[in-house]
N, C-alpha and C positions, 0 to 999 in steps of 0.2 A: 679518564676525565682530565688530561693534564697533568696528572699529580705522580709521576712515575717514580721522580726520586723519592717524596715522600712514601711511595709507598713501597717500592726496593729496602729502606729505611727500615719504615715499621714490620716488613716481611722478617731481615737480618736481625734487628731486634726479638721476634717473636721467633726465630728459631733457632737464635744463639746468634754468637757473633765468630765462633768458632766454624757452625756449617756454611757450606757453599749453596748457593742459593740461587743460583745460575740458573737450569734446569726448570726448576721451579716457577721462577720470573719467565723463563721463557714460555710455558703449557700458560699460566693467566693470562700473559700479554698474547697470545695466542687464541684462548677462549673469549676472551674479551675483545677480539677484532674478529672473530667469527661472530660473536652472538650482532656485532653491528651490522653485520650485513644481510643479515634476516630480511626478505621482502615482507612488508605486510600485505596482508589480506585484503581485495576491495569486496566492497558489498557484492561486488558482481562476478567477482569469483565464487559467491556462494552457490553459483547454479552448475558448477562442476561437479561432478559425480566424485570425484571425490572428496569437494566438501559437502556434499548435498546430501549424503545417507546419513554421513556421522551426525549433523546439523538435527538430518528428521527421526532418527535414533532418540539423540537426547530431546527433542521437543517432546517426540511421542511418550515417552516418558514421565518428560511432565504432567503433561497432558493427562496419564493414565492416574499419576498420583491426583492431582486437581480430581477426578470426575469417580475417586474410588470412593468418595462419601464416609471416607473414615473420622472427616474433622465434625463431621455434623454429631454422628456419634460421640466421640467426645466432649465436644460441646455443652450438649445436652445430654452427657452421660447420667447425671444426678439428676433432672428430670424423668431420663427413661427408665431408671432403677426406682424411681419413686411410682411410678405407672404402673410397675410391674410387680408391684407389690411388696418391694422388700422394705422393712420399716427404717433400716439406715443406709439413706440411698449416699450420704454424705461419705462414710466408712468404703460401701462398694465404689465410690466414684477412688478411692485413695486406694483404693485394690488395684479398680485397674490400671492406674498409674502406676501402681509398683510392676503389674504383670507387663506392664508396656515396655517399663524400662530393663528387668529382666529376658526380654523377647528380643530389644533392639542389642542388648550383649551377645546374645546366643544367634543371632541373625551375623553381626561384623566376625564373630569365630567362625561360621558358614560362608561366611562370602570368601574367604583366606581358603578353608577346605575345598569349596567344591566350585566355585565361580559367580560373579554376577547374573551370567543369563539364567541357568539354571538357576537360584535362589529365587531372579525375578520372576520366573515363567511358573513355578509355585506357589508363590506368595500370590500371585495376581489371582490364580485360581482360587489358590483358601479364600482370601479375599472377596470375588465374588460368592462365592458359594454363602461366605456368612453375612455377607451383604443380602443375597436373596431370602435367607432364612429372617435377617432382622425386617427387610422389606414386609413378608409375608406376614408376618409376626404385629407389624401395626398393620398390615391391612384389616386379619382378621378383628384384629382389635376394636379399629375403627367400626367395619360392619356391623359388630359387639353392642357398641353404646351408640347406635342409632346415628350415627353420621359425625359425631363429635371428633374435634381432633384433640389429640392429648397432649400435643405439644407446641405453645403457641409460641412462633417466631417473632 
């Protein structure tokens, strides 16, 4: 930024006055004219394959989290615990917020062990799978009390 003595200065200061500090000053002032010369990105680079998979990677992802319908159940966790019979839907609704938070521990220790793709390519499946069981779970339900729905948005 202009500021080299001052900052050769507070380098010498910050590493004694005694080290040599040459070396040093030089690898900053070095990374610091490299990171200047970074070209940016135009929008219209984004139709390069190489930025075009990473790009639809992370969308798609997005994407999958938005449309997993996990937030609906949370949501409405304390209303579907109350549908379901249990008399302290208030209690389960603070369970599974404990269980959530307990999961997302044991999920960031897995993603270090075994990798992102794989944790995601299971999860998405658990995922669906209890997604269709809670699916089925208010259809029958519905069907149950004559058309009523149990849970009004």
């Amino acid at each position: 930024m202009g500021m080299t003595d001052e900052f050769e200065t507070s380098l010498q200061v910050l590493r004694g006055f005694d080290t040599d500090i040459s070396v040093e000053v030089y690898e900053i002032k070095r990374s610091v004219a490299s990171t200047g010369k970074r070209a940016a990105i135009r929008f219209a680079d984004l139709k390069r394959k190489r930025y075009w998979f990473p790009l639809m990677v992370g969308i798609g992802l997005l994407v999958l989290q938005q449309l997993s319908g996990i937030n609906g159940v949370l949501f409405y966790s304390t209303t579907i615990f109350a549908n379901a019979g249990i008399s302290s839907s208030d209690a389960a609704t603070v369970g599974l917020g404990a269980i959530q938070v307990i999961a997302t521990g044991i999920a960031t220790w897995l993603v270090d062990k075994s990798g992102r793709r794989l944790l995601l390519m299971i999860s998405s499946c658990l995922m669906t799978i209890s997604l269709v069981i809670v699916s089925a779970a208010f259809y029958l339900e519905v069907g149950n009390s004559n058309g009523t729905i149990l849970i009004n948005f």
